[in-house]
C-alpha positions in Angstrom: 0.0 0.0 0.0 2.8 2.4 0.3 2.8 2.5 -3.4 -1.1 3.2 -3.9 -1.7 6.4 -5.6 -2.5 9.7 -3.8 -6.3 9.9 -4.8 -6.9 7.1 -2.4 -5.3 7.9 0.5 -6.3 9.7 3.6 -5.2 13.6 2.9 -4.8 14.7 6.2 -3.6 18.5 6.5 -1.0 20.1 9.5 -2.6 23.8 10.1 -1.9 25.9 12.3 0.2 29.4 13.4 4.0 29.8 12.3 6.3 28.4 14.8 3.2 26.2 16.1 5.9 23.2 15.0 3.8 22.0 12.0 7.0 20.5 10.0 8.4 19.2 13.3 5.5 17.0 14.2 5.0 15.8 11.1 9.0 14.6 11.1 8.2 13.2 14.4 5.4 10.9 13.3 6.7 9.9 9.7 10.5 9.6 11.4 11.8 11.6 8.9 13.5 14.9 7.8 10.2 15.5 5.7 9.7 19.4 6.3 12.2 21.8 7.0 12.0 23.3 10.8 13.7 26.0 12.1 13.1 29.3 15.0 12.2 31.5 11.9 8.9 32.1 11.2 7.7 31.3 7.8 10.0 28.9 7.0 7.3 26.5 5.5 6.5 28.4 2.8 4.5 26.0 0.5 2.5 22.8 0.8 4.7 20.0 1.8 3.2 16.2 0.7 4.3 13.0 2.3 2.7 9.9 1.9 2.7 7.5 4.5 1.3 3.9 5.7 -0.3 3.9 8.8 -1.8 0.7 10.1 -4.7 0.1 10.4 -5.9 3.0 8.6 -4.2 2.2 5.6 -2.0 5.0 3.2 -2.2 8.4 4.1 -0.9 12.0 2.9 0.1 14.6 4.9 0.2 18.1 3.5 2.0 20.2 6.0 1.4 23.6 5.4 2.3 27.9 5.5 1.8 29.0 9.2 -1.2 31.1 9.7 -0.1 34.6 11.2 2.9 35.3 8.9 4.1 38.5 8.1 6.5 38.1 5.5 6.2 39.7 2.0 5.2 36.6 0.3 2.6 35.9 3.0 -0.3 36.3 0.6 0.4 33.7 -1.6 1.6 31.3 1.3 -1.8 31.7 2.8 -3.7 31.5 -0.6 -1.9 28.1 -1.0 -2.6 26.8 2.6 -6.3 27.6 2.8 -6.3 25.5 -0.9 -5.3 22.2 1.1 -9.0 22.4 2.7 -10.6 21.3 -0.8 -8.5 18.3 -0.5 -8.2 17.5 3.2 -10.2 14.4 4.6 -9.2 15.2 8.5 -7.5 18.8 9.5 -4.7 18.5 12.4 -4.7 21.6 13.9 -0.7 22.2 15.6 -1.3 24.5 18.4 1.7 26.2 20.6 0.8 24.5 23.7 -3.0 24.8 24.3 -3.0 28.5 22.9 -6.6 28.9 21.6 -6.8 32.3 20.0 -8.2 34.2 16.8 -5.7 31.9 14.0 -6.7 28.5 16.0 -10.5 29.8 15.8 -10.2 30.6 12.6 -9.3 27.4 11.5 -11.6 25.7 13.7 -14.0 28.0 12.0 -12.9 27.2 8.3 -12.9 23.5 9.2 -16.3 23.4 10.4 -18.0 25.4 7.5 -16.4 22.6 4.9 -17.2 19.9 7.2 -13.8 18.2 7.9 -13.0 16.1 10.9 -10.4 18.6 13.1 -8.3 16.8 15.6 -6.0 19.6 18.3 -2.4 18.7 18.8 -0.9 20.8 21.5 2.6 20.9 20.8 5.5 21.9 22.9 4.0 20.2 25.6 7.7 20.0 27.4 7.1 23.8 27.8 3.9 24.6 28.6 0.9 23.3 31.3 -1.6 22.0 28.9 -5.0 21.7 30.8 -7.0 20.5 27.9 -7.6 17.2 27.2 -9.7 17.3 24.4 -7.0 16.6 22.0 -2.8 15.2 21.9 -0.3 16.4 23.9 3.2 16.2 22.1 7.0 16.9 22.3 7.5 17.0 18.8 11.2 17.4 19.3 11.2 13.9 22.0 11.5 11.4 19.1 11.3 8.8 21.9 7.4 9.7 21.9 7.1 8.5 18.3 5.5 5.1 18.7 3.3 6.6 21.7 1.9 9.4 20.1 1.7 7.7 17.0 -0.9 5.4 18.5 -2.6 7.9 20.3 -2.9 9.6 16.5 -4.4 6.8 15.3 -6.9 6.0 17.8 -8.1 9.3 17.3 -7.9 9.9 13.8 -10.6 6.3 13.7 -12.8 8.2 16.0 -13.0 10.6 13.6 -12.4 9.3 9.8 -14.9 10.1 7.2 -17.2 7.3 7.1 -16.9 7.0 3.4 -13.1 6.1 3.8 -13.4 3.4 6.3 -16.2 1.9 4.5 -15.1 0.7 1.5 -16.4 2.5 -2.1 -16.6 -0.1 -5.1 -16.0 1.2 -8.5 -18.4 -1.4 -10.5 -18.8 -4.4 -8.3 -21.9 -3.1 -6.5 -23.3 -3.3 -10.2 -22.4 -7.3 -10.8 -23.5 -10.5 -9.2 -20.8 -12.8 -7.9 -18.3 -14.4 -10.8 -19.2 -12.8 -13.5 -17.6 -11.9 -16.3 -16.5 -8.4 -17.6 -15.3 -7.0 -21.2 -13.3 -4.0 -21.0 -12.4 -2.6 -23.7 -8.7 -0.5 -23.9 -7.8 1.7 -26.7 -3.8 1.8 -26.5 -3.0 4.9 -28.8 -0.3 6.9 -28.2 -1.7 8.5 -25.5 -1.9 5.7 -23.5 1.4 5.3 -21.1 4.2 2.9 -22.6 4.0 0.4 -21.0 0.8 0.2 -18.8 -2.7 1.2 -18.5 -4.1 4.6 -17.0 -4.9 4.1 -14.1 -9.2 3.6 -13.9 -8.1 0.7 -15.9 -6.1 -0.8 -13.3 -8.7 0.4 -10.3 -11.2 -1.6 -12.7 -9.0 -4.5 -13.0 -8.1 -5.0 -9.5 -11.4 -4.5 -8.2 -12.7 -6.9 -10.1 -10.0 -9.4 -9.1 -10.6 -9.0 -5.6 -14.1 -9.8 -5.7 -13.8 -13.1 -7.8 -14.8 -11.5 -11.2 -13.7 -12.8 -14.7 -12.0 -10.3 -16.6 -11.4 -10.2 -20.4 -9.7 -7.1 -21.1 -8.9 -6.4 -25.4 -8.5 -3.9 -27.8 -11.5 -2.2 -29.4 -10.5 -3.8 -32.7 -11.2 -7.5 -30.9 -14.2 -6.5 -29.2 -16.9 -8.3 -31.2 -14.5 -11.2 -31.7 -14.4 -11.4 -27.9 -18.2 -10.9 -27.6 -18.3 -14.0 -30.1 -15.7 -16.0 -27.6 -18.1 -16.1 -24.7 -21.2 -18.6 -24.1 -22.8 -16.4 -22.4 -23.5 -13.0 -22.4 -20.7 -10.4 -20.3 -22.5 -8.9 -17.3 -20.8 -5.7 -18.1 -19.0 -4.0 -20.8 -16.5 -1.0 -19.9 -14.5 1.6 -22.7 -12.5 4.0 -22.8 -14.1 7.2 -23.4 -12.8 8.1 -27.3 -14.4 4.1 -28.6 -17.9 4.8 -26.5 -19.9 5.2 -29.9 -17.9 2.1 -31.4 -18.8 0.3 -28.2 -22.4 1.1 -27.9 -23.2 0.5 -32.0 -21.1 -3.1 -31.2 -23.3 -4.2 -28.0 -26.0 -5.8 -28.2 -29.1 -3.7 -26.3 -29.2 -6.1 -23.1 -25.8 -6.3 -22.4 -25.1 -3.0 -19.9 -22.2 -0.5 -20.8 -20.8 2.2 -19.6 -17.1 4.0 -19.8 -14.4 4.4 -17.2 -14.5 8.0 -17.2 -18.3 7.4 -15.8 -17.0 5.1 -13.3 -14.5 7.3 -12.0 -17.7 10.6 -11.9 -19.4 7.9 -9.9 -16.6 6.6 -7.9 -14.7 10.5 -7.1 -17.9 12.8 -7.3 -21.5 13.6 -7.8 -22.6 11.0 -11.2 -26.6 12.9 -11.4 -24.6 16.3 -10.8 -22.5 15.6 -13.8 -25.4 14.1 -15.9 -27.2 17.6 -15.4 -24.6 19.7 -16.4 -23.7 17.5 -19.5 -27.6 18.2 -21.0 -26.7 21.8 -20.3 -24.9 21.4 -23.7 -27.1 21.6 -26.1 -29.0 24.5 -24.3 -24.9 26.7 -24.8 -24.7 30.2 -27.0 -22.4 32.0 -29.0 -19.3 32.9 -27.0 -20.2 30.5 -24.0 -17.3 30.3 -21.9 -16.5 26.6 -21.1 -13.3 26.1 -18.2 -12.1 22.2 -19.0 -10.5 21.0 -15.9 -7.4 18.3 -15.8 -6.5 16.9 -12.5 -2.8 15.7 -13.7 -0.4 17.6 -15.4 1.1 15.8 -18.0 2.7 17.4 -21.4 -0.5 17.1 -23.9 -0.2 15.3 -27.3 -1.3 16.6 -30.8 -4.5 15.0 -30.4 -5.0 14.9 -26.0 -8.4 14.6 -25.2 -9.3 17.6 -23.1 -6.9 20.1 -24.8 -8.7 18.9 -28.3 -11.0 16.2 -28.5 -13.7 17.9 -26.6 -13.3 21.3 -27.6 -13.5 20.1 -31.3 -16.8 17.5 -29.9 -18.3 20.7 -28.6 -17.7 23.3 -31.2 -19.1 20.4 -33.6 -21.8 19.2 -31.8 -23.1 23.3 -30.8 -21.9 25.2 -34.0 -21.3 27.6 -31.9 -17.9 29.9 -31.3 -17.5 29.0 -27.8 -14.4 30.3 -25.5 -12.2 27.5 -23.7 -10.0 27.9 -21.2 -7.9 25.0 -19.4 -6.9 24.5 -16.0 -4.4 22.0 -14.7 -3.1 20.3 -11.4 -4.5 22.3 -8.4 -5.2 25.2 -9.6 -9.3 25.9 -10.4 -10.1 30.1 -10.8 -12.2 32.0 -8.3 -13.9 33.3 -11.3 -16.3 30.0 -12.0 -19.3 32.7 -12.2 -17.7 33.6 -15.7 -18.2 30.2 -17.2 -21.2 28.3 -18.5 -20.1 25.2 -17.9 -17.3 23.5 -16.1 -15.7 20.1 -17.8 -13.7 18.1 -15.3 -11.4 15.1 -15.8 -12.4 11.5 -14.3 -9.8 12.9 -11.3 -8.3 9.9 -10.8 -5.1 11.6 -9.4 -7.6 13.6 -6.8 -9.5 12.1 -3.8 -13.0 12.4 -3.5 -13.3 15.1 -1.2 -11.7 17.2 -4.0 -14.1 16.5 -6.7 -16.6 17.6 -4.5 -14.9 20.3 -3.7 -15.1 21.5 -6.8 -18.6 21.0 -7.6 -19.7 22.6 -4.4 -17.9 25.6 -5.9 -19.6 25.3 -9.6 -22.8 25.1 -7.5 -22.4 28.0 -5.5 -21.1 30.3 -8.2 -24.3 28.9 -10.3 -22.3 27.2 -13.1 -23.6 23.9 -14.4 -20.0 21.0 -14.1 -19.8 17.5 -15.9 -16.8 15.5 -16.5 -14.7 14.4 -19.6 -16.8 10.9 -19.6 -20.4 12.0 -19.0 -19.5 15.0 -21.7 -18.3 13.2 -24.6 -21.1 10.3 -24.2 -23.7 13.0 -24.3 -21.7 14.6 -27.6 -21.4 11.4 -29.0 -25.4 11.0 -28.6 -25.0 8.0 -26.3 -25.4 9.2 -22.8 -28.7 7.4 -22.0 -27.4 3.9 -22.9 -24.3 4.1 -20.9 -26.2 5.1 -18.0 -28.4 1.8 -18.3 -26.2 0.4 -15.6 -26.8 3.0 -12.9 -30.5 2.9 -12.9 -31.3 1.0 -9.8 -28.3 2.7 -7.6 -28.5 6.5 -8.5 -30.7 9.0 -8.9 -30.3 9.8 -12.4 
């Protein structure tokens, strides 16, 4: 588990003042140099990710971040950075300087209520000061004989208070399939797939289905109807990539349920009926609609990448209409989502699922209809309602 990818692990943030000892806690409990510490304020100046196994709550990241409270001239952007980390974070640790409670630690208490996130106090410095209160850990973050005992106080504590929804366990498909059957998926490998490997819904697919005693045939969309022919009986469930969903549906026969990865992921990471709402939004777009296409990763696009091109040529096609694009990458997501008509966001398989949702809490308050790459180019491709046969029973769509 060390290896699994950030998107599923526990994002659990360090807040707190400068000087609270943020960066020296979090060496303490990963028992490593991971964050520069020193007496100078601000000396944290951006978000700081380590990932980290802790049994038996399974792979985590920690995001240590920019003290509250600083005063330096790039203190702006440090604190613009740090209050970012909420979108993402599953559980907030807030670092206090002994049990020092003022305006910052309220603030944050404050912030972390109004997004909903588990908060957990750590008074730090604890060889220092009296700490009276005993509603949270009291550490010597600089005693790195207290590792393994405050590492299992940490954990008790952050079961107490782990999002239900990462405890118990999120299928991707296999809620959809009764026991041993059989799946088709079907993977395109152009030259925008990764030498060497699959992307990674692929492999999420694959494994899930492995775990849960499911037989997998996974082939090329040129072999799929040789495959079809293959089987004696029908496949309970038939999953693409994205760019063959129109080959796929014309190719299935109507009472065998398909559906794309991309959908998986909306289903798996976000809001699936949210999405489907915004993708019918297309059709209603105008001249000089402003669309903002959204890519979790930030890999080096190809000639023909499929949210730098493919959907902006789908959507010009499909609207005949002149329609602005802009592109956003990595973290970054504008303040300005008022401006846009309609948000377009990636299966975010490299983001957790607080993240996502993140995000379309923001689309929703700014009034701005969001969808994502899969959901969108099923509705352009005039498929949408048959690769949402699957999802009847178990969403509100």
């Amino acid at each position: 588990m060390i290896n699994s990818p950030k998107a599923l692990r526990l994002h659990i943030a360090l807040l707190g003042r400068v000087n609270a000892g943020k960066s020296s806690f979090l060496n303490l409990v990963t028992d490593q140099q991971t964050s520069i510490t020193s007496a100078i304020a601000g000396t944290t100046t951006d978000v700081v990710e380590k990932a980290q196994e802790l049994p038996p709550i399974g792979p985590v990241l920690w995001l240590d971040t920019a003290g509250f409270g600083d005063s330096t001239e790039l203190s702006a952007q440090r604190m613009k950075k740090t209050l970012k980390v909420l979108e993402r974070a599953d559980i907030v640790l807030l670092v206090c300087e002994g049990d020092k409670i003022g305006n910052i630690e309220k603030q944050i208490i404050d912030l972390s209520k109004q997004k909903d996130i588990p908060l957990l106090k750590i008074y730090n410095k604890s060889d220092c000061y009296e700490i009276a209160s005993d509603d949270g850990i009291k550490v010597n973050s600089l005693n790195k004989h207290s590792k393994d005992n405050v590492l299992n106080l940490l954990k008790n504590k952050i079961l107490d208070i782990c999002p239900k929804d990462f405890i118990e366990h999120q299928t991707m498909l296999c809620d959809l399939l009764a026991p041993q059957s059989t799946v088709i998926m079907i993977v395109p490998l152009d030259y925008e797939a990764p030498k060497g490997r699959l992307i990674l819904p692929q492999v999420q697919a694959i494994r899930e289905c492995l775990d849960y005693g499911h037989n997998i045939m996974v082939v090329k969309e040129d072999n799929y109807l040789n495959a079809l022919s293959n089987l004696k009986t029908p496949p309970a469930l038939v999953i693409c990539d994205s760019q063959v969903v129109d080959i796929m549906v014309k190719q299935t026969p109507p009472d065998i349920p398909c559906t794309t990865f991309s959908i998986l992921m909306a289903r798996l990471k976000g809001d699936l009926a949210t999405f489907v709402r915004g993708a019918q939004k297309i059709s209603n777009l105008q001249e000089n609609d402003r669309i903002l296409i959204a890519e979790s990763c930030t890999h080096h696009a190809v000639a023909d990448d499929i949210g730098r091109v493919k959907i902006p040529f789908l959507l010009r096609q499909k609207t005949g209409k002149n329609l602005r694009i802009d592109f956003v990458s990595g973290c970054d997501f504008p303040d300005n989502l008022g401006e846009y008509q309609l948000v377009i966001q990636c299966g975010g398989c490299t983001f957790n699922r607080r993240a996502i949702l993140s995000r379309i809490n923001q689309c929703l308050e700014a009034g701005t209809d969001i969808t994502n790459y899969g959901v969108c180019i099923s509705e352009l491709k005039g498929v949408l309602s048959r690769v949402l046969e699957p999802f009847k029973k178990t969403e509100s769509l």
